[in-house]
C-alpha positions, 0 to 999 in steps of 0.5 A: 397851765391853761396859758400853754395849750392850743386849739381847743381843751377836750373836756371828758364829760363822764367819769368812768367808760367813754358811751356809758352812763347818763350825761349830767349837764349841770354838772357839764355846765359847772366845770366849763363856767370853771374852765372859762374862768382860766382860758379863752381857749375853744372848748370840745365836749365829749364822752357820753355823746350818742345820739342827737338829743344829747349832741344838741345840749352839749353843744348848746355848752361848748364850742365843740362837740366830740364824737367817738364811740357812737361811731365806733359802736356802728362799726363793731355792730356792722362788721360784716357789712361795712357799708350798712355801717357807713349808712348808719353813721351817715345817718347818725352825724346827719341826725346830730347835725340837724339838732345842732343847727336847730339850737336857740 
């Protein structure tokens, strides 16, 4: 199966809600080595990315890093004021950014 995707796998990190529950990276780590052991292919990590701490160590593990509900979560708390909300994502992908670019 893993011959006919294309782009990049999105891998679903946690069991269970998208933004809820703590990340375990070992296991994280476990699966990918399973993964790349049937494809090349890029693969995107996400679920249970929320804040820069964790963004780093996922992309510290794959290729990618996906971000969603984080996103969403600024939105529905800011929905009477929009542009508080695009503040506080700009300032949260800033965060994540700035940890990704400052892995080993």
């Amino acid at each position: 199966m893993a011959d006919i995707g294309s782009g990049y796998i999105y891998y679903v990190s946690l069991k269970g809600v998208t933004g809820a529950g703590h990340l375990d990276t070992a296991n994280v780590e476990a699966k990918l080595k399973q993964i790349r052991a049937i494809t090349d292919t890029p693969i995107g990590i996400g679920f249970g990315v929320k804040d820069a701490a964790t963004a780093k160590t996922v992309s510290e593990l794959g290729d990618g890093v996906v971000i969603g509900s984080a996103l969403i979560s600024k939105i529905e708390a800011n929905l009477d004021n929009l542009a508080q909300a695009q503040q506080e994502i700009i300032e949260l992908l800033t965060s994540m950014r700035t940890a990704m670019d400052e892995r080993g």
